[in-house]
C-alpha positions as CSV (number, residue, x, y, z in Angstrom):
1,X,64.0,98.5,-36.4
2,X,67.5,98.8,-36.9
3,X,67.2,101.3,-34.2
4,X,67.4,97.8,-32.0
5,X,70.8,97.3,-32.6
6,X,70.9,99.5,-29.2
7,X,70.3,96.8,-27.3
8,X,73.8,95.3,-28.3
9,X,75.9,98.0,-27.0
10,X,73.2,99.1,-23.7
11,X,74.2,95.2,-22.4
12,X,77.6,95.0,-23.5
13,X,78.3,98.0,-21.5
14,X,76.2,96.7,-18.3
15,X,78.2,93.1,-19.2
16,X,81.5,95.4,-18.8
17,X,80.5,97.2,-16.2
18,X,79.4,94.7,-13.3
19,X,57.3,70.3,-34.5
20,X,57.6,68.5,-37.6
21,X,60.5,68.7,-40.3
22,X,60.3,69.7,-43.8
23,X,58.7,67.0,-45.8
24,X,60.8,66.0,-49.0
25,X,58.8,64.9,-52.4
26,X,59.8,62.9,-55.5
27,X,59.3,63.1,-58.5
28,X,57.6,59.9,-61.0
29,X,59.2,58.2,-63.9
30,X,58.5,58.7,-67.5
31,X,59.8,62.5,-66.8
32,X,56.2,63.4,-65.0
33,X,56.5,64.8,-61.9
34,X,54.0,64.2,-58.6
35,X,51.8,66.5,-57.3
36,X,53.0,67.7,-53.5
37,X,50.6,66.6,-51.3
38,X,49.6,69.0,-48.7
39,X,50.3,68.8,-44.8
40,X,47.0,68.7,-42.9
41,X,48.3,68.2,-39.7
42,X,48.4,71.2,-36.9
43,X,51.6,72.4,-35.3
44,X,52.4,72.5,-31.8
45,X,50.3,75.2,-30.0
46,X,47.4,75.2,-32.8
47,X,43.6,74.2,-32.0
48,X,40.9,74.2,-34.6
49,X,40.1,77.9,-33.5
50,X,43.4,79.2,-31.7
51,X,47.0,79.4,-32.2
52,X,49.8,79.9,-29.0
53,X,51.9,82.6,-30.0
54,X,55.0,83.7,-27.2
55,X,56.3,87.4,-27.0
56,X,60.2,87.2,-25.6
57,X,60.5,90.8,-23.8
58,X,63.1,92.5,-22.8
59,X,62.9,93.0,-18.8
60,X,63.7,96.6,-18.6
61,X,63.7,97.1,-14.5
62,X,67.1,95.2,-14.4
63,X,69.1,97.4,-16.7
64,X,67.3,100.6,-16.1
65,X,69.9,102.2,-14.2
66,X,72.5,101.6,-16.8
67,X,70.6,103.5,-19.8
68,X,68.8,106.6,-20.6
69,X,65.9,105.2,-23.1
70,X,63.6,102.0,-21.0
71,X,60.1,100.7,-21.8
72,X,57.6,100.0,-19.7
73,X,54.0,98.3,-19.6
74,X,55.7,96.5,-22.6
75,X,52.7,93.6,-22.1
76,X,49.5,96.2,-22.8
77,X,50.9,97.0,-25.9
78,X,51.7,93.3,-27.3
79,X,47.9,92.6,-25.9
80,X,46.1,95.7,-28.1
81,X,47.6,94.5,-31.5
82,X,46.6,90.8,-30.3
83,X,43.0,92.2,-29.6
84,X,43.1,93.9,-33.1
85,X,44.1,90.7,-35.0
86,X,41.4,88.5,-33.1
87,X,38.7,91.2,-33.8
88,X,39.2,90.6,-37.8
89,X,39.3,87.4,-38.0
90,X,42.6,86.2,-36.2
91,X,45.1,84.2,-38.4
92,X,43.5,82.3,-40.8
93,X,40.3,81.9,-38.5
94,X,42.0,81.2,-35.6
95,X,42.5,83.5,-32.4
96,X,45.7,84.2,-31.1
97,X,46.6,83.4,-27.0
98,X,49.5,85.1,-26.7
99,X,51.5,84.2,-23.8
100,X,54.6,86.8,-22.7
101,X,57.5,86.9,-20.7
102,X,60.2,89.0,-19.8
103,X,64.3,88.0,-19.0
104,X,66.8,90.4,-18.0
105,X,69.7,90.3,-20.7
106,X,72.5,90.6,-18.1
107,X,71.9,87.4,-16.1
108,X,73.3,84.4,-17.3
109,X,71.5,81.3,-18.8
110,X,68.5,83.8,-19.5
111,X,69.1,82.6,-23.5
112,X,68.7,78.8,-22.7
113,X,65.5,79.9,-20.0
114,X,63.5,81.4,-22.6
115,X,64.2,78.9,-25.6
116,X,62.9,76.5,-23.1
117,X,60.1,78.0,-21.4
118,X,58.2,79.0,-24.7
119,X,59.0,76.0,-26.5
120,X,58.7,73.0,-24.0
121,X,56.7,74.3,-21.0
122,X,54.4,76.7,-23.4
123,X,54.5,74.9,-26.4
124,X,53.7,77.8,-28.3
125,X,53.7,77.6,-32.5
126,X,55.7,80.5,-32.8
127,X,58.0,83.2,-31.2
128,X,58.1,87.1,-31.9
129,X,60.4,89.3,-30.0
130,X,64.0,89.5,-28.4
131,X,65.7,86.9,-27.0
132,X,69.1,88.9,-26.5
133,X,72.3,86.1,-26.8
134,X,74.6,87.5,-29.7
135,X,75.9,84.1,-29.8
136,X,72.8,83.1,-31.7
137,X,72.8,79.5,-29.2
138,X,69.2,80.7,-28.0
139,X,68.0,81.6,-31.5
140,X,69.4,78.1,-32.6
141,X,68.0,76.5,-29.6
142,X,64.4,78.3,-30.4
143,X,64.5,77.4,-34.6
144,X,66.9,75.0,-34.9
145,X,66.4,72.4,-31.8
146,X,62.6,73.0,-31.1
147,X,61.5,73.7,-35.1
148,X,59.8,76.8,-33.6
149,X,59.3,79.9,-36.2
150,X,61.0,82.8,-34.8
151,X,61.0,86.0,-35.8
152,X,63.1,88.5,-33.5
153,X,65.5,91.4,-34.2
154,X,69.8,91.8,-33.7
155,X,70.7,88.5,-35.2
156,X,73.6,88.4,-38.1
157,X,73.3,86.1,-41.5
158,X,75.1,83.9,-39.9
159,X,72.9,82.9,-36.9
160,X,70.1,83.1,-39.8
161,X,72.4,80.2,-42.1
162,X,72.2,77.9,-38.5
163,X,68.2,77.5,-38.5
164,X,66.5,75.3,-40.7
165,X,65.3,77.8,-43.6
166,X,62.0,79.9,-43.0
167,X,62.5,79.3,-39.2
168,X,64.5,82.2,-38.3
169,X,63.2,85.1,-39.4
170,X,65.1,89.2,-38.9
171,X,62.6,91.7,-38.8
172,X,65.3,94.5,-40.1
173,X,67.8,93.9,-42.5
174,X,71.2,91.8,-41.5
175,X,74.2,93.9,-41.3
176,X,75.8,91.6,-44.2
177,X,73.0,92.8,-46.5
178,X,73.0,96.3,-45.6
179,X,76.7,96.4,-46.2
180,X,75.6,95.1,-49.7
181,X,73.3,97.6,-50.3
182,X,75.5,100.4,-49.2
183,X,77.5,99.3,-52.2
184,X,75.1,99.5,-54.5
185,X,74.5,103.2,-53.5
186,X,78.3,104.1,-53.2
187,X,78.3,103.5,-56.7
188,X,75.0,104.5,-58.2
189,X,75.7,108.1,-56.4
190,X,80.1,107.5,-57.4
191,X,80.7,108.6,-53.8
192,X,83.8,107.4,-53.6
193,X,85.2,108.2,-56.4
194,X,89.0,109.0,-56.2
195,X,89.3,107.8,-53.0
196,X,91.5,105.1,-51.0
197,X,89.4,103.3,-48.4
198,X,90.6,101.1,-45.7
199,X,88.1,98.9,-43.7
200,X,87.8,98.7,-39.5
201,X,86.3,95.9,-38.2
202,X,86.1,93.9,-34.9
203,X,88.3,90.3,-35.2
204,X,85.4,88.7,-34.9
205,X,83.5,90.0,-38.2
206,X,86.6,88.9,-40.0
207,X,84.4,86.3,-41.8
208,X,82.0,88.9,-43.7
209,X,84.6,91.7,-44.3
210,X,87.0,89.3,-46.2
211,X,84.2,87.6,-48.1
212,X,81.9,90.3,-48.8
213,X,82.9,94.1,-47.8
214,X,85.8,94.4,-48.9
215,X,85.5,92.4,-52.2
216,X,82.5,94.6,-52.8
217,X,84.2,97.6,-52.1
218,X,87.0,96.5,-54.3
219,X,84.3,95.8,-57.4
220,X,84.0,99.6,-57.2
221,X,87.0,100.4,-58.9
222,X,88.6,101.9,-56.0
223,X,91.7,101.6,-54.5
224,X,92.2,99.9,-50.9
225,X,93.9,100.2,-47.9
226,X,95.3,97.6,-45.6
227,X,92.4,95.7,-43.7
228,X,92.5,96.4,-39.5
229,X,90.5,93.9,-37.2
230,X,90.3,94.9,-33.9
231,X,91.0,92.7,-30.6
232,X,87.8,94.7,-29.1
233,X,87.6,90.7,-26.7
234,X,84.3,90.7,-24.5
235,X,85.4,92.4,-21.2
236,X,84.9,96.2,-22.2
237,X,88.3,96.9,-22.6
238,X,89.7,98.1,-25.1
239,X,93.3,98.9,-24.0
240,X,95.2,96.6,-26.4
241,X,92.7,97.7,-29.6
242,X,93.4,101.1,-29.2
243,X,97.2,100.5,-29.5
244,X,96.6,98.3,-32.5
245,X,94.4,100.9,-34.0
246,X,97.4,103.6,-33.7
247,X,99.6,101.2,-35.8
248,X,96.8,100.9,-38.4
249,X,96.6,104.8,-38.6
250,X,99.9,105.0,-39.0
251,X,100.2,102.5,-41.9
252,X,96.6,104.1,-43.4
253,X,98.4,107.7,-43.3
254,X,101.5,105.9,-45.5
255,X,99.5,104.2,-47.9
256,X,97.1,107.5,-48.6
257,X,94.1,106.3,-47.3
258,X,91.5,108.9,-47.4
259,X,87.9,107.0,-46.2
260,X,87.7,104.5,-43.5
261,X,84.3,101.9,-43.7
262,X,84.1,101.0,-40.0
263,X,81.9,98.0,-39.8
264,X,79.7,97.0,-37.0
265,X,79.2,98.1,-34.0
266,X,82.5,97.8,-32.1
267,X,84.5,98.9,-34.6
268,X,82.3,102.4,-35.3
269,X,82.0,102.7,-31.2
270,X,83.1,106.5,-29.8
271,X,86.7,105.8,-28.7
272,X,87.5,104.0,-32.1
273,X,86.1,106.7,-34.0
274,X,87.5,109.8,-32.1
275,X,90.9,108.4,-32.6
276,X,90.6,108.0,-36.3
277,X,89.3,111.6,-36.1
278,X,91.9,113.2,-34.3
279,X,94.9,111.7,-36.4
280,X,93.2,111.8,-39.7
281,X,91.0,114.6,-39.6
282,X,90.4,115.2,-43.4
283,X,89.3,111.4,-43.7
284,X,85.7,110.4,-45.1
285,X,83.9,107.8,-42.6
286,X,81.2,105.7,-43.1
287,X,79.8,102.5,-41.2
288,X,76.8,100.3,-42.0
289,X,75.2,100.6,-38.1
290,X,72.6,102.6,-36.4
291,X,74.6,103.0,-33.5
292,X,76.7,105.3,-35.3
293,X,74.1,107.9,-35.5
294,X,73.2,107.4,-31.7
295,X,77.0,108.1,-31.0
296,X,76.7,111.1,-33.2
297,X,74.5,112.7,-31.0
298,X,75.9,111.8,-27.8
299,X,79.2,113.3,-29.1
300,X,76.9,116.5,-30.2
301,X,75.0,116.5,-26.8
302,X,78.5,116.5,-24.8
303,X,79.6,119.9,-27.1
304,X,82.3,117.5,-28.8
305,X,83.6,120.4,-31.5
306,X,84.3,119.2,-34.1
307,X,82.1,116.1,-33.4
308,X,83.8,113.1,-34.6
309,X,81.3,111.3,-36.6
310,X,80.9,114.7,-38.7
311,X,79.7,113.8,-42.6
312,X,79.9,110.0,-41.9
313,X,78.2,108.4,-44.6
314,X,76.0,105.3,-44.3
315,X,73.1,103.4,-45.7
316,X,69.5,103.9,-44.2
317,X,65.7,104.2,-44.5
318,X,62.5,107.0,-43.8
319,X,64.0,109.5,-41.3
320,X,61.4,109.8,-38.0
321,X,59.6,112.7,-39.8
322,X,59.1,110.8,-42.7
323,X,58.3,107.5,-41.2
324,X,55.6,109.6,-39.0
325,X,53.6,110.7,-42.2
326,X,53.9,107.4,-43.6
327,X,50.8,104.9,-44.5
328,X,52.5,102.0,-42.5
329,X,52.8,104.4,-39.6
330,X,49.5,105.5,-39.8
331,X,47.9,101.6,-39.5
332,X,50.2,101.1,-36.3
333,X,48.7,104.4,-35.1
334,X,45.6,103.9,-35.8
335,X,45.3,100.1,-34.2
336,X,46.9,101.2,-31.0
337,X,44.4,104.2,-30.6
338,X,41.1,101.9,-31.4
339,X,42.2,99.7,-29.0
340,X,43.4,101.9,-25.7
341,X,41.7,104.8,-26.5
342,X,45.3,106.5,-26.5
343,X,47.1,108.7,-29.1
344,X,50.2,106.7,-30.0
345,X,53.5,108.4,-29.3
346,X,55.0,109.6,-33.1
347,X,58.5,108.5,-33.3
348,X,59.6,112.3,-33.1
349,X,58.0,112.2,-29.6
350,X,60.5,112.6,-26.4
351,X,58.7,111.3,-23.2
352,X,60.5,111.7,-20.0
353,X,59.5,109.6,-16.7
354,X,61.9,111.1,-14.2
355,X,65.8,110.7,-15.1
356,X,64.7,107.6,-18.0
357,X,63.2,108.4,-21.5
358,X,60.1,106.1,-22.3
359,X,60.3,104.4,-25.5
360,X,56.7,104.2,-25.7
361,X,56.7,105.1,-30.3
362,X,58.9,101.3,-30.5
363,X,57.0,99.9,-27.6
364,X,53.9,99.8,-30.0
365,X,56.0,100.0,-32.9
366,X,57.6,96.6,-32.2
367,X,54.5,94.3,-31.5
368,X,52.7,96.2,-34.7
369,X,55.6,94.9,-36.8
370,X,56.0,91.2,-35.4
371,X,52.0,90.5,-34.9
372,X,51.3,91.9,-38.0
373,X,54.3,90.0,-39.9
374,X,53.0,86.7,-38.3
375,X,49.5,87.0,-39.3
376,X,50.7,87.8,-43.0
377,X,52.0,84.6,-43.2
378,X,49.7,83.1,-41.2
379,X,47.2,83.9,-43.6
380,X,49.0,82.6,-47.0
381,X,49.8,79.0,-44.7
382,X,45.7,79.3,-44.4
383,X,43.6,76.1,-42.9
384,X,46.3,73.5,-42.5
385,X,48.7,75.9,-40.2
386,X,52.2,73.7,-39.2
387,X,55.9,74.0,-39.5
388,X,55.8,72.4,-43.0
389,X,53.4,74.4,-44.0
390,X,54.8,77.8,-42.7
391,X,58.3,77.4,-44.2
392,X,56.6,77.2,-47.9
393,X,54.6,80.4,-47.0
394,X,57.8,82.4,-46.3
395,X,59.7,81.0,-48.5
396,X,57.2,81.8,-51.3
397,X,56.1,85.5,-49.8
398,X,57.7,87.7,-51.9
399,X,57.3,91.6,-51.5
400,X,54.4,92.5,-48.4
401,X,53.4,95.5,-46.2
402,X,55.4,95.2,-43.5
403,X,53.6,98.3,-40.8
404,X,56.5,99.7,-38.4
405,X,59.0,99.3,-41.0
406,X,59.6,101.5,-44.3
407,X,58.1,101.2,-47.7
408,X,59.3,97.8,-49.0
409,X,59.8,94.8,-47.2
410,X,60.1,91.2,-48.6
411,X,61.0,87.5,-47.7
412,X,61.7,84.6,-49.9
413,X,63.8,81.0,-50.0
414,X,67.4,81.7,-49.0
415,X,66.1,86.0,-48.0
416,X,64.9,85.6,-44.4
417,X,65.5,89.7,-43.3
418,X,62.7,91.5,-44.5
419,X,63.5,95.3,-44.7
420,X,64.7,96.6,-47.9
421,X,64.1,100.6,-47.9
422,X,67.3,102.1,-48.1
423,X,69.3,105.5,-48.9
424,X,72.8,107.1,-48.7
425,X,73.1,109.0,-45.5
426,X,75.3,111.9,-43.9
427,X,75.3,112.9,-40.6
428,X,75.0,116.7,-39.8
429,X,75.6,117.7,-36.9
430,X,73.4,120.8,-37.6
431,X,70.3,118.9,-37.7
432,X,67.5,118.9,-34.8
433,X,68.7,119.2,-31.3
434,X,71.6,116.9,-31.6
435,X,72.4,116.1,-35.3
436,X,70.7,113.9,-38.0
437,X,70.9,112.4,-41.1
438,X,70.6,114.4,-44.5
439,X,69.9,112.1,-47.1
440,X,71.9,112.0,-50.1
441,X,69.8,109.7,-52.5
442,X,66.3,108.9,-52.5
443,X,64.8,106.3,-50.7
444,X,64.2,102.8,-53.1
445,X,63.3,99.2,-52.6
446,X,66.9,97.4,-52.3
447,X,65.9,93.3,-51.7
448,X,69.0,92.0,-52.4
């Protein structure tokens, strides 16, 4: 699912280019404390025997001509995991009416449209899917304004911290936690050992890099270079960073800097990286994004010798061929072919549909994930299912099967990403058709 962070960069291009609160309890005198009573009320969108769930979809029709990789029939897919769920039982008794629809990321007010179409006209009880505003105002709007439980992908820890807790959920892992993580593995596996490293970042992650990367980079041992935050601005060009970023080199090259963390997705984008590359071509890279590797490959599918992204290091889960043998991919697999009748596409699969690439594995990987995600909780809320209610179930979930993610997954107070496999990476160009990760440490269950 961190795969999703594609989404970011495939509109940012195209942008370019053209109901109840938390209830509070107090304690008794003479030191005893007073039982919690429980919430019996229903939440918006929840019967006796149903509850309205929404699915935010991307609508891929409007962007296709701007990327390779589209889905399509997105709604059949949603509907077969629905079926599944209200064939064993539903959500603590109750069948799910699931009610869809799709917005097209490059037109604006599209945020604001579907905060208020699911919350106010459907009155649904909760949200799954992509809503795509990196802003985070149509997450808040969803969570925060409308106390609607949403759980979606590409949000940061800092959109999370602006919803009331166990509102907002990431089904992934936040880029501020992964950068934690990677930490953790730099030094369990002393990667960096005798090196300088220097951090690139886009201006506007200046927050996280100064609060948390680079401090944790620093409790390493390690010596640092001087910080660079890019001026990548919102317009696509990138004219005035790339003259900043050939000052940085040239103060990185004096100070000895031999690695280069480039965080997030700007900062780790092609023209960036090729230019770190070309004047420092003995220099370790490593990045905490997925769109790295999908870089990579374009690089290695253009015959980019050397390719630029060559040995970057980074922090990630199962690899497609493990993730297709897995037990988690299996259930996905085997839901979607009891209920169409269909083999499911294996995440090694490529399907072609003319000049596009069908992204049919995530198109039932994705509503596998969420449905199955909102039924676990679901569940532990049991009879009494309300907004109350539902923020003590997350917030008291602890480790769960998550199915379309890796091996360990958990969510608790004040943790509201759920993915937590992880392993050191390094991309080979030498891998597959176009370069892959090797792993360099074994996968393990990294919560915090």
């Amino acid at each position: 699912m961190r795969a999703l962070r594609l989404f970011i960069v495939i509109v940012l291009v195209v942008l370019a280019a053209c109901g109840s609160d938390n209830k509070k309890n107090s304690s008794g005198g003479g030191g005893s404390t007073t039982p919690a009573s429980q919430d019996t009320s229903l939440g918006p969108g929840v019967t006796d025997t149903t509850v309205k769930i929404g699915a935010s979809l991307i609508d891929f029709d409007c962007i296709k001509k701007f990327t390779d990789t589209i889905r399509t029939n997105q709604e059949s897919y949603y509907q077969a995991f629905v079926d599944d769920i209200n064939k064993h039982g539903g959500i603590a008794g109750r069948q799910v009416q699931l009610v869809m629809h799709s917005f097209c990321p490059i037109e604006g007010g599209q945020g604001a449209a579907a905060c208020t179409k699911f919350t106010e006209d459907d009155k649904v009880f909760a949200l799954i899917g992509l809503i795509f505003d990196p802003s985070g105002a149509a997450q808040a709007c969803v969570a925060k304004q409308h106390k609607t439980p949403f759980i979606t992908y590409l949000i940061s820890h800092a959109i999370i911290d602006k919803a009331p807790p166990g509102l907002l959920l990431l089904a992934g892992a936040t880029q501020e936690r992964t950068d934690g993580v990677m930490v953790k593995l730099l030094k369990e596996q002393n990667t960096l050992a005798g090196k300088k490293v220097a951090v690139l970042a886009g201006a506007q992650n200046k927050k996280s890099v100064e609060t948390a990367l680079v401090p944790g980079l620093k409790s390493l041992g390690i010596e640092m270079g001087t910080t660079a935050l890019l001026n990548t601005g919102t317009t696509g060009d990138t004219t005035s960073a790339q003259s900043q970023l050939d000052s940085v080199i040239e103060r990185w090259k004096s100070e000895g800097v031999t690695a280069v963390f480039a965080t997030g997705d700007e900062a780790a984008a092609k023209q960036f990286i090729e230019k770190v590359r070309a004047q420092m071509p003995t220099v370790t890279l490593l990045s905490d994004t997925y769109t790295v590797l999908l870089s990579a490959q374009e690089e290695q599918q253009a015959k980019k010798v050397p390719n630029p992204y060559e040995g970057l290091i980074n922090a990630f889960g199962p690899t497609p061929q493990e993730y297709e043998k897995s037990e988690n991919w299996k259930y996905c697999a085997d839901v979607y072919k009891a209920e169409t009748g269909k083999e499911a596409s294996p995440p090694t699969a490529v399907i072609k549909s003319g000049s596009n690439t069908l992204d049919v594995y995530r198109s039932i990987n994705d509503p596998c994930t969420l449905l199955t995600l909102v039924k676990t909780i679901g569940e532990k809320v049991g009879k009494y299912l309300n907004i109350t209610n539902w923020v003590k179930a997350v917030d008291n979930l602890g480790p769960f099967r998550a199915p379309g993610q890796g091996e360990f997954a958990s969510l608790h107070k004040g943790k509201y990403d759920m993915d937590d496999t992880f392993r050191l990476v390094q991309f080979d160009s030498s891998l597959g058709k176009s370069g892959d990760y090797k792993a360099l440490s074994p996968l393990g269950n990294y919560p915090g």
